[in-house]
N, C-alpha and C positions, 0 to 999 in steps of 0.2 A: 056610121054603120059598118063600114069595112073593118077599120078598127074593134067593135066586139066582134065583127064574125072571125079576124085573126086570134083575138083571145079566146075564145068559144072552140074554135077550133083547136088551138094550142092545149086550151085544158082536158078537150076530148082526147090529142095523142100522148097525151101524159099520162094520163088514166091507161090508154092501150095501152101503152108502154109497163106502167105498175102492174097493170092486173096478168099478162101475159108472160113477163120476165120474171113474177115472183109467182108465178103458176110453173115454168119451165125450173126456177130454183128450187121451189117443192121435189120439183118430179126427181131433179139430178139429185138433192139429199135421199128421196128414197129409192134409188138405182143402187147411189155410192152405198149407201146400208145394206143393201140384199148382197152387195158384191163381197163388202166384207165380212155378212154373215158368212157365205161362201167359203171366204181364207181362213174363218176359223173355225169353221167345223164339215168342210169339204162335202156338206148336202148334197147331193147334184140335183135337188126340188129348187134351191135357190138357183142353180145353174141355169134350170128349164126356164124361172123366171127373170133371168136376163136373157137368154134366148129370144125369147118372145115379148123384150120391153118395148123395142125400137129399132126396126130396120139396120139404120144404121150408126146408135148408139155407141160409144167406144165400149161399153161394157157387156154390151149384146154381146162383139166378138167372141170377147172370152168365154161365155156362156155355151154358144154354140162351137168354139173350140173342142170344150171341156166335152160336148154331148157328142160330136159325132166320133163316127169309129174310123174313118179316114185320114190315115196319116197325115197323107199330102194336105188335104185339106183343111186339118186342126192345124199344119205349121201355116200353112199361108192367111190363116183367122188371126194365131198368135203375131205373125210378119206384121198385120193390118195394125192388132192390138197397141203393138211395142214402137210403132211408127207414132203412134198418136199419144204418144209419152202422157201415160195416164198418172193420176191423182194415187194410184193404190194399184198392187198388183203387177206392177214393173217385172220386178224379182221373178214371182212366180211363174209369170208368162215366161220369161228367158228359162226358168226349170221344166216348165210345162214343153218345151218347144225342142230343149235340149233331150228330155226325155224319149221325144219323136223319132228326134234324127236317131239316137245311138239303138234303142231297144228293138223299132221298127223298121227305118231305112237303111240302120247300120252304117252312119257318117258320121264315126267318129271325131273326126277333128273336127264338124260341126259343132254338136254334143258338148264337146269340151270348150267353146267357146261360147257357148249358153250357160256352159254350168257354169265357167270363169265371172260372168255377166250376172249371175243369180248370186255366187258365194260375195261379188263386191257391193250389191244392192242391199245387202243384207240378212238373207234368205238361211234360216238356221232350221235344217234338217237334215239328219241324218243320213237320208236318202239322197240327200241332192250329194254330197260326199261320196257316197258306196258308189251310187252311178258314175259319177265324175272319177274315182279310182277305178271304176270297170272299165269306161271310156281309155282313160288313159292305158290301162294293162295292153288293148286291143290297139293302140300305136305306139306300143313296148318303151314308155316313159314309167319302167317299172316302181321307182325310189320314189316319185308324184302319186304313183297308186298306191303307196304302200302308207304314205303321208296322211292319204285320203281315208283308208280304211281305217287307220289308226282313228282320225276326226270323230267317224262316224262312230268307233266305238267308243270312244269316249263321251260321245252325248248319247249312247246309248249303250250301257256295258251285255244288255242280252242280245246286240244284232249278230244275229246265228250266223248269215250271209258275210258277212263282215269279218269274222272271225274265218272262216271258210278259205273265201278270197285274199283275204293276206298272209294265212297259212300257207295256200300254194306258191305266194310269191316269196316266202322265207324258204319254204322249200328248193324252191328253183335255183336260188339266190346261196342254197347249201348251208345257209343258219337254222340246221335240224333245230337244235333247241328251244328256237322259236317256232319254229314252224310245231312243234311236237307241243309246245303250250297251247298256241290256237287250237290245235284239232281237239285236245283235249277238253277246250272252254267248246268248244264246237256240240262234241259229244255231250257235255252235262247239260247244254239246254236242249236239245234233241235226243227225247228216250227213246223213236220211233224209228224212221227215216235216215240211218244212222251206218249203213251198210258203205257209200263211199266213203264216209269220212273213219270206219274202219281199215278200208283199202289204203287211204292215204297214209292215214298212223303207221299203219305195220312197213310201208315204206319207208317212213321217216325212223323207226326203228332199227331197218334193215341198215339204212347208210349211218348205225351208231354205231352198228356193230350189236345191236339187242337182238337176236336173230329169234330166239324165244318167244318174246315179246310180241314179234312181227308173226310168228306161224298161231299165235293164239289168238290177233286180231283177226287173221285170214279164216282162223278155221272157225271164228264164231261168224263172218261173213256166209261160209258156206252152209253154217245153222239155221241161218236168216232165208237162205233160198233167196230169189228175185233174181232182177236183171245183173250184177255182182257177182255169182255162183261161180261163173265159168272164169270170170278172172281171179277170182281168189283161189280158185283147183289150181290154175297156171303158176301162178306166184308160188302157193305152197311147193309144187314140185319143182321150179328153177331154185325156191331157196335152198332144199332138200339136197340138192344135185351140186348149189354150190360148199351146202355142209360137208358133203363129202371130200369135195373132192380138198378141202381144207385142211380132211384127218391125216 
């Protein structure tokens, strides 16, 4: 008798055993599916639904990472996430995390060591490049930023921002000619919103020596009226003042 009741038994934990661990395997194929509906089409309705799958599911974190508005709080979800060296989503979390530090805490050389962590995981965007070039500008590793921006426009040739930001670093850097292409690709995707990146042009004119060029970018700033007005007044008269005194 002890004999069937140890088989009797054995066959009743085998059974728990099936029905539970391939109920628990269901459940994890359809977390892992919501998570990468997620990465590929950045819902934040699939976010909410890994919020609220599982206490303390590795894929919850990032869910409720992604939803709350709290810095600190989304990098220490992402901390938990990237601890738990997930199946999918590695990448992203170290973008998502790097994100935090540089736009909202302003720790860039954190930033930069998330975006280093997302670009070797694999992570092919655009933006992870721009940020990671902006990161870098802001701990003056200018030639890395300028690397960066280039990345990001070439997997993107209309990122306006992009064009912008390496402008000013050609500028800086005193390669007008470059810097006077970007402002210019700057302007053609921007008909609107377009009054500093006048500012900048008639600058990078001014150090060409196109002094013209630059008092007719200034004076269609001052067309455009807005916050720009009073420094394009200023520029027009120091350039004026320096024509003269030229003659």
């Amino acid at each position: 008798m002890k004999v069937v009741r140890i088989i009797y038994l054995s066959c009743i934990f085998l059974l728990f055993v099936q029905t539970v661990f391939g109920q628990t395997s269901e459940r994890e194929a359809l977390i892992e599916g919501v998570f990468r509906k997620y990465l590929m089409t950045g819902d934040k309705s699939y976010a909410e639904m890994l919020a609220n799958s599982n206490e303390e599911h590795t894929y919850s974190l990032f869910g409720k990472a992604v939803l709350t508005d709290n810095a600190e709080e989304a990098i220490e979800l992402y901390t938990k996430f990237i601890e738990k060296k997930p199946k999918y989503g590695l990448g992203e979390a170290y973008f998502n995390r790097g994100f935090k530090y540089f736009y909202v805490l302003e720790k860039s050389e954190l930033a930069v060591f998330d975006f280093n962590e997302a670009v070797k995981l694999g992570v092919k965007d655009p933006y992870l490049y721009y940020f990671r070039g902006a990161s870098l500008v802001t701990i003056e590793e200018y030639d890395k930023a300028i690397e960066d921006f280039t990345t990001a426009i070439k997997m993107n040739n209309s990122f306006e921002m992009a064009y912008v930001m390496r402008g000013n670093r050609f500028f800086n850097k005193k390669d007008y000619s470059k810097a006077l292409n970007d402002f210019n690709k700057a302007i053609e995707l921007n008909k609107e919103d377009v009054s500093f990146y006048y500012i900048m042009r008639g600058k990078i004119y001014e150090a060409l020596g196109e002094y013209k060029k630059a008092l007719n970018d200034w004076q269609k700033v001052k067309k455009m009226g807005g916050e720009n007005d009073e420094t394009a007044e200023k520029l027009i008269e120091r350039l004026n003042e320096k024509m003269k005194e030229k003659k």
